[in-house]
N, C-alpha and C positions, 0 to 999 in steps of 0.2 A: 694104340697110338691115337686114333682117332678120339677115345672117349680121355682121355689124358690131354689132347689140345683145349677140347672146351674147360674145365676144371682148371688148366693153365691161366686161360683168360678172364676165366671169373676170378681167379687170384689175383691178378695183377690190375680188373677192376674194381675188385673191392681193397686193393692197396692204393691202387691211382686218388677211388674215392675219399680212403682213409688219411691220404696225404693231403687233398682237397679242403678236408673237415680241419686237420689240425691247423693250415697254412690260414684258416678262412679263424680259425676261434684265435689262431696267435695276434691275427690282423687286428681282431675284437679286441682282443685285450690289449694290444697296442694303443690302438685307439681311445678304450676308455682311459687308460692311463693320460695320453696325451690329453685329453678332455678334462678329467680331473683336476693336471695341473695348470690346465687353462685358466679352470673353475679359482682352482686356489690361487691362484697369480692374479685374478679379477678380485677378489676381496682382500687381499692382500694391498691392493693395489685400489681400493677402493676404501679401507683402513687409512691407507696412508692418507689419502687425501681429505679425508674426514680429520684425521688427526691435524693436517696441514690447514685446514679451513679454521677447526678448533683453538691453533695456533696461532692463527693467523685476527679472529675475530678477539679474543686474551691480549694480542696486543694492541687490538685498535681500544679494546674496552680501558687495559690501564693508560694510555696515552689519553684518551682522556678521563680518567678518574687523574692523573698527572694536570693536565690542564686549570681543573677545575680545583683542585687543591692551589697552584699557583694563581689560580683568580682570586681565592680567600685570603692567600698568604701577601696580596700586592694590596687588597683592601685593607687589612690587618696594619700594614706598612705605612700605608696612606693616613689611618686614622691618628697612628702615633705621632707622624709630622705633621699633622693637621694641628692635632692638640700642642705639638712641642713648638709647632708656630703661632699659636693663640695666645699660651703661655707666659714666650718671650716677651713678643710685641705688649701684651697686656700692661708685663712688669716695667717694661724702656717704657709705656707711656707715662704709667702710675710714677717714676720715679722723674720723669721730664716736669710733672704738676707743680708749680710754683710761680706766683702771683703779689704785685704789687700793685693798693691801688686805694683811692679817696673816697671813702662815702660821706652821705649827707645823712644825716640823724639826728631831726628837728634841727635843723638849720645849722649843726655845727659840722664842721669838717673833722672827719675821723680818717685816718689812715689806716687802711688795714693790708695785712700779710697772709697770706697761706701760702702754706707748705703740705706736701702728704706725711712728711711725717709729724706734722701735728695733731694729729689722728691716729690711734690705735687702730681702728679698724681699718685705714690704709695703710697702715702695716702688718696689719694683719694679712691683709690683699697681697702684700710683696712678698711675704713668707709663703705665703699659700701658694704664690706663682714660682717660688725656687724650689718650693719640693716639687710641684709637679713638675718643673722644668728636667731637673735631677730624674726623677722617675721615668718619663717620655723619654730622653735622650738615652737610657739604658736600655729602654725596650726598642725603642728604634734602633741603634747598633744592634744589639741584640738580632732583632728581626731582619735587616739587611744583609749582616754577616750570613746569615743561614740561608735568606733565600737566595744570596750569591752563591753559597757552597752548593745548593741542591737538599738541603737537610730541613723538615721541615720546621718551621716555627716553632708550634706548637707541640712537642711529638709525644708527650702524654696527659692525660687527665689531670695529674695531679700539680700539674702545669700548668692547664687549662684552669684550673680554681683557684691556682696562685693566685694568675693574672686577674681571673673574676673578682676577687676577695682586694686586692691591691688596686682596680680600678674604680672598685665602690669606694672604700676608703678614700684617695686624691677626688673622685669624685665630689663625696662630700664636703670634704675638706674646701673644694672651689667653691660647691654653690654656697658655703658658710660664708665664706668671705666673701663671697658676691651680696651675696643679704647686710651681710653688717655695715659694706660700704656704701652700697645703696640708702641706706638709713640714713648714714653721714650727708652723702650728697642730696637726699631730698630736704633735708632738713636745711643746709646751705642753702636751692636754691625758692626755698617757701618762707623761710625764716619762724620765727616762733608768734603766732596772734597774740594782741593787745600784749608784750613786751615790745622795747623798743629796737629790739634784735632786725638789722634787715635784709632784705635778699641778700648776700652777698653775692650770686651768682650774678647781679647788675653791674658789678662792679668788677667782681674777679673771673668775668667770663672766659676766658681762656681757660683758668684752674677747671673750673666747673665742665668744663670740655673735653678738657685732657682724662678727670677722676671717671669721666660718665662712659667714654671710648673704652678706657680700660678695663672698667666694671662688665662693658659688652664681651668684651675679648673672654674674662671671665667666665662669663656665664655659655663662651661658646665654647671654651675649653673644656666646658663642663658638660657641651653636648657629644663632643668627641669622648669622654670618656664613657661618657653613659652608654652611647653606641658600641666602644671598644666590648664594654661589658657587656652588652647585649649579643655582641658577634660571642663573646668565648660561651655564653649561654647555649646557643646554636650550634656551637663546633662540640660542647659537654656532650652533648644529645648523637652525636656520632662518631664517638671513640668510645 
């Protein structure tokens, strides 16, 4: 009995211990688990917020790539009623032109008249200011309608050349008739040497005021286009 109590007790401590060992490695792996899903819940959760930041910086980026797209489409906007008001005002002057009034040429009294349409190349100047009027007022609606919708202006290349290709053209077309009536009016107010042709601009200074304003408007309508075409050059280059 004696040698059977000790053998009892080493059994029941190396069972105590064995229970010891497995309560202590289940704690372990307890634990690492817990740990683990710490671990995984921390990039998880460090994913998200990376994703969220990522999100969050994509929209500050298109808000303004938006921005800045609406700065070019209000410039775009601007230049067409720039030109569609140079245009008008141009053609109401050129067509306001007309003049009565007496000159003296060697001593005799001449009456003289002008009008702009006694002049082909002031009519050439009125036609040249209805087409671009016509062309401006389509591209302005045009252009307002869309930037009120949200839809852009321009929304492809082959769009973008239209308008490049259609803004040279009216372009032209203005500083042609800027030139030709130019010629008319200088010639009014120089007259011809040693002919007895004379200034009439002495005499019909209003006419000569009215053709010269409008020739300005002209040649400004013609800066607005030239710009207009300049800008789609610059928008080609980013689509």
């Amino acid at each position: 009995m004696a040698r059977a109590a000790p053998m009892l007790v080493s059994k029941l401590q190396r069972s105590s211990h064995g229970g010891v060992g497995e309560a202590t490695a289940e704690a372990g792996k307890k634990r690492g688990t817990r740990e683990s899903d710490i671990t995984i819940w921390e990039d998880k959760s460090q994913k998200g917020d990376r994703m969220r930041r990522n999100g969050e910086e994509e929209e500050v980026a298109e808000k303004r790539r938006q921005r800045r797209r609406r700065r070019r489409e209000g410039v775009q906007v601007a230049l067409r009623a720039g030109c569609l008001a140079a245009s008008i005002t141009a053609m109401a002057v050129m067509l306001t032109a007309s003049e009565e009034g007496v000159a003296d040429v060697y001593g005799f009294k001449l009456t003289l008249s002008s009008n702009w349409s006694f002049s082909p190349s002031y009519k050439y100047v009125v036609g040249a200011c209805t087409a671009t009027i016509l062309y401006s007022l389509l591209q302005l609606c045009l252009g307002v309608y869309r930037l009120l919708t949200g839809s852009p202006i321009t929304p492809s290349r082959f769009q973008a050349w239209l308008c490049f290709i259609s803004d040279q053209v009216f372009g032209y077309v203005m500083i042609s008739a800027g030139s030709a009536g130019s010629g008319v009016t200088n010639l009014n107010k120089t007259g011809i040497r040693h002919t007895p042709l004379p200034d009439f601009c002495k005499t019909l200074s209003s006419f000569c005021n009215h053709v010269a304003l409008s020739l300005l408007l002209v040649f400004l309508s013609f800066i607005f286009l030239a710009s207009s075409s300049l800008f789609h050059v610059l928008l080609l280059s980013t689509l």
